[in-house]
N, C-alpha and C positions, 0 to 999 in steps of 0.2 A: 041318736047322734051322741048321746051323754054316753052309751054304752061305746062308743065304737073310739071315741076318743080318749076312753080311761083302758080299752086295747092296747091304743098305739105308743101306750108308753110304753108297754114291755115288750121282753122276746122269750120266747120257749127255748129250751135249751134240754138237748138230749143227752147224757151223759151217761160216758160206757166204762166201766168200771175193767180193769186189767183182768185178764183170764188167769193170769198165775198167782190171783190171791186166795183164791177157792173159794169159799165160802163165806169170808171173814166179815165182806161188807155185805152190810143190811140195809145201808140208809147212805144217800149222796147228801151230806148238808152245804147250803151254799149259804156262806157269811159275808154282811155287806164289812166286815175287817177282817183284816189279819191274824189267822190264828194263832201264829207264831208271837207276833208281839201280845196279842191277849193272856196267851200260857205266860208271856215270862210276866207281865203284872201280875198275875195269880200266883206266882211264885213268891213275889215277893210280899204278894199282901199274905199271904200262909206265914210270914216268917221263919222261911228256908230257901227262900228265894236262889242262891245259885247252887244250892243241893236238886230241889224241885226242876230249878230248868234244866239242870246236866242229866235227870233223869228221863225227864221229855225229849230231850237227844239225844238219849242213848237208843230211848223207844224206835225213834224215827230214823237213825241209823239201821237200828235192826231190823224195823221194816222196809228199809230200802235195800239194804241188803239180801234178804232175803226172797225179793223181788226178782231182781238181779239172780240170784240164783236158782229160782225156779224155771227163771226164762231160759236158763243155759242147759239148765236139766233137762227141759222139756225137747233143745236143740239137740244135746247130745243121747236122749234115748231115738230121736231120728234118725240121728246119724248110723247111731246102734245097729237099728231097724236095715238102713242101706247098706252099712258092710255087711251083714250078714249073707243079704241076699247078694253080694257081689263078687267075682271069680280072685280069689286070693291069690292066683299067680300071676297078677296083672300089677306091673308097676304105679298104675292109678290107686291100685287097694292100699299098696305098701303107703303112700300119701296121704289120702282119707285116715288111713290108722293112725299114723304118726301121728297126725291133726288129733284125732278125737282123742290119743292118750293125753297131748300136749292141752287141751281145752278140756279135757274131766280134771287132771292136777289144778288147772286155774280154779272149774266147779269149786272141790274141794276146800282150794285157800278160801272163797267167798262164805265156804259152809262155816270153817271153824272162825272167820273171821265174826260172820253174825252171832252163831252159837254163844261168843265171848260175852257180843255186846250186850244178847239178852241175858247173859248170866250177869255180867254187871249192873243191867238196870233192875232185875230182881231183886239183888241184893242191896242196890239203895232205896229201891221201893218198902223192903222190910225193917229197913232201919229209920225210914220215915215215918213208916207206922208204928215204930217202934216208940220214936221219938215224940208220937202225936200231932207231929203236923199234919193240919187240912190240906189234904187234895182233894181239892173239888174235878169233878169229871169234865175231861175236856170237853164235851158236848155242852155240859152247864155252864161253865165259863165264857164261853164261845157265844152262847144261846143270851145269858146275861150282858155282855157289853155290848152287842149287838142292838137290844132293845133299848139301853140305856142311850145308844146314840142316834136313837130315835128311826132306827131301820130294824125291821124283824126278821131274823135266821130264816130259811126255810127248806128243809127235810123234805126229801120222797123217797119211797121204798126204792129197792133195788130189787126185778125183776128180771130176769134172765139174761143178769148183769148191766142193766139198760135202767136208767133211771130219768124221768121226765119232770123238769122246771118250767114255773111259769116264773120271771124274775121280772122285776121293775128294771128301766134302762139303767144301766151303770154298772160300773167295776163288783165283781164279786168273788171272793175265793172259794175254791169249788173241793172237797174233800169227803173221803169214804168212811162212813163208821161202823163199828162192831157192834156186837148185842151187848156188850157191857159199856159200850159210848166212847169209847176210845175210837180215838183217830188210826186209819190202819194205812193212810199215805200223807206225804206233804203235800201243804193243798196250796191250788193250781189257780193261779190268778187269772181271770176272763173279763173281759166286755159283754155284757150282754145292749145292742145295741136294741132299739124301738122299733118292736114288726121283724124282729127275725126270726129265724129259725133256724137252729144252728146244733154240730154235737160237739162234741170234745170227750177226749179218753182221757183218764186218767191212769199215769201212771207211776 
């Protein structure tokens, strides 16, 4: 009975990590906070504080960005794929074409828009290190205020893109990380309710 009601407080929660990030995520961490407000305290306790968080949004722009253009890429080598196989003296091709030159040019703005952003957070990441501020690793930040608030993070691999939680009942923000612990999306705020079972993508 004492097992089956320290059960019923949690729920299992499956979490599917986006296809268009390749490879990047290794680990689904679920934080009972904010990662967002955690990073910008960490910035300021580093003493760089609005260097350090403009660098963290720059990160997370470029990764959403980047998103965003994989998904389009992936729509427009389809699309690719169907003109080709399709009768080009057919007023429907002439449209489809139009279409796909009209959404590669958007591709494109998305690509060098990202490109920018990660050449910007490069080069304040090098000047922060230049500079000697502590950057602590978003995982460890994350991992830290977490336990300090008397709830513990909790990490599972990613598996063929699929990652499984056991989570205590209550709000928890749900986010992808890299082999070097970086966040590789903005993390996705969930309920995990008592006795569920449930998934969510991330993306």
């Amino acid at each position: 009975m004492v097992g089956a009601a320290a059960c019923s407080t949690r729920g299992t929660l499956v979490v599917v990590t986006d296809t268009t990030q390749g490879d990047d995520a290794v680990e689904v961490l679920a934080a009972p906070v904010d990662p967002s407000t955690v990073l910008a305290s960490s910035a300021v306790a580093a003493g760089a504080g609005d260097s350090i968080a403009r660098y963290w949004r720059l990160r997370w722009t470029a990764d959403s960005l980047d998103r965003r253009f994989q998904r389009e890429r992936s729509t427009l080598n389809s699309q690719a794929v169907a003109l080709r196989d399709s009768d080009r003296r057919t007023p429907s091709y002439a449209a489809a074409y139009e279409r796909h030159q009209r959404e590669t040019r958007g591709a494109e703005s998305l690509r060098v828009e990202r490109d920018h952003a990660r050449h910007e957070s490069d080069q304040l990441r090098a000047g922060l290190d230049k500079a000697g501020a502590h950057l602590p690793t978003e995982l460890s930040a994350i991992e830290r205020a977490s336990a300090s608030g008397g709830r513990i993070a909790v990490t599972a691999p990613v598996v063929a893109r699929r990652a499984s939680l056991t989570l205590e009942a209550g709000v928890w923000w749900l986010v992808a990380v890299r082999r070097d612990s970086s966040l590789v999306l903005r993390a996705t705020r969930y309920l995990v309710r008592a006795g569920s079972r449930d998934s969510v993508r991330l993306r």
